[in-house]
C-alpha positions in Angstrom: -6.1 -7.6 34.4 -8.6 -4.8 34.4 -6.0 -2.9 31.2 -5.6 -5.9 29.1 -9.5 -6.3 29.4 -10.0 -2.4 28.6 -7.4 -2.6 25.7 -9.5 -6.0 24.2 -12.9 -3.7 24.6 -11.4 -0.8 22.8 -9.6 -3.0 19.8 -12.9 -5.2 19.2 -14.7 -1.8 19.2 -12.2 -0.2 16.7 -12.7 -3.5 14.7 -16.4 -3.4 14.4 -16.3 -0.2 13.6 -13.9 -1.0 10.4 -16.3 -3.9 9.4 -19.1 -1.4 9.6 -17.3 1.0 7.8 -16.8 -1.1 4.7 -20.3 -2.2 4.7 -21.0 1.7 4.3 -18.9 1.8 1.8 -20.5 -1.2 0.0 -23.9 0.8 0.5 -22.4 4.0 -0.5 -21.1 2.3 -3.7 -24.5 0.6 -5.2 -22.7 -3.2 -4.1 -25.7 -4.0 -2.3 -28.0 -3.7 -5.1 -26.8 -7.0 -6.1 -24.8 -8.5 -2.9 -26.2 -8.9 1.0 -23.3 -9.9 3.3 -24.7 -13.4 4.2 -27.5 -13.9 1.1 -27.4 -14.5 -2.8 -29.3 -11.5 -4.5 -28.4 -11.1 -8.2 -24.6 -12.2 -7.6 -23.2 -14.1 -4.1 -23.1 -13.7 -1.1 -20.5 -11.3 0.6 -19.6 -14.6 3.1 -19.7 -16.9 -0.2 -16.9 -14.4 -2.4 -15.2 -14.7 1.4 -14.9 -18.0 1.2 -14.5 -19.1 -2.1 -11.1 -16.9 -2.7 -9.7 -17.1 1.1 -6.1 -18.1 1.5 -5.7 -18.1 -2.9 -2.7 -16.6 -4.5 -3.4 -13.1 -5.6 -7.5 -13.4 -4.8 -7.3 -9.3 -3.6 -6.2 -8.4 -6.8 -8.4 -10.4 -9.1 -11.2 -9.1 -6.8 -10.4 -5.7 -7.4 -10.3 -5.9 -11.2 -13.8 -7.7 -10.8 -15.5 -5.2 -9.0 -13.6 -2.2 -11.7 -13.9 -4.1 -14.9 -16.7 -5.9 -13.8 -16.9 -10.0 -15.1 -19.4 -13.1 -16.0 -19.2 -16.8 -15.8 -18.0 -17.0 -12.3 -21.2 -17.2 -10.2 -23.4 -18.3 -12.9 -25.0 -16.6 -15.8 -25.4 -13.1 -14.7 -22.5 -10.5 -15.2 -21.4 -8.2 -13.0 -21.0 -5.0 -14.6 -18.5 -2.5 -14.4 -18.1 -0.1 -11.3 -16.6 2.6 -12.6 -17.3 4.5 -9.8 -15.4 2.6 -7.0 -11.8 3.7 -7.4 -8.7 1.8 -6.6 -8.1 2.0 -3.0 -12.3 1.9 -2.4 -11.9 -1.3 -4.3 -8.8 -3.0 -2.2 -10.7 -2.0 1.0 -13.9 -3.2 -0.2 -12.2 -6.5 -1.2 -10.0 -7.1 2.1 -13.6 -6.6 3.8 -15.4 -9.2 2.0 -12.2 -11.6 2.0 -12.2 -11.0 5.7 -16.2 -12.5 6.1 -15.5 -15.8 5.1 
């Protein structure tokens, strides 16, 4: 009993860490100076993306070309512009981090 509850402690703690991790990165990146993880800004929510493109066909990828190439029309009037900046894999990671929020 006392392992399996040491093991749970020490994959929730490896967990949070990740989730932590890939809010850095959304810091470290310039997401959140239009993004919060649970509030509108300039574009949605974190939660909202989250929720809006969990369980759909292919959401990861569209995400990632989102964030890249940036995109309008979605979440109102204001585009998101191009991040340039945020390669490939920092893109995917961010993207399974924000689909994971929902």
């Amino acid at each position: 009993m006392k392992s399996s509850l040491l093991v749970g402690l020490v994959l929730a703690a490896g967990v949070s860490n990740v989730a932590l991790a890939n809010a850095d990165l959304a810091k470290a990146k310039n997401c959140m100076a239009c993004h919060s993880v649970t509030n509108k800004v300039l574009g949605p929510s974190f939660k909202d993306v989250g929720a809006k493109y969990a369980g759909q066909k292919g959401a990861e990828d569209k995400l990632v070309q989102k964030i890249i190439k940036g995109g309008s029309g979605t979440w109102g009037t204001v585009p998101m512009p191009a991040n340039a900046q945020v390669s490939d894999a920092e893109a995917h990671t961010l993207v399974k981090w924000i689909l994971s929020l929902k």
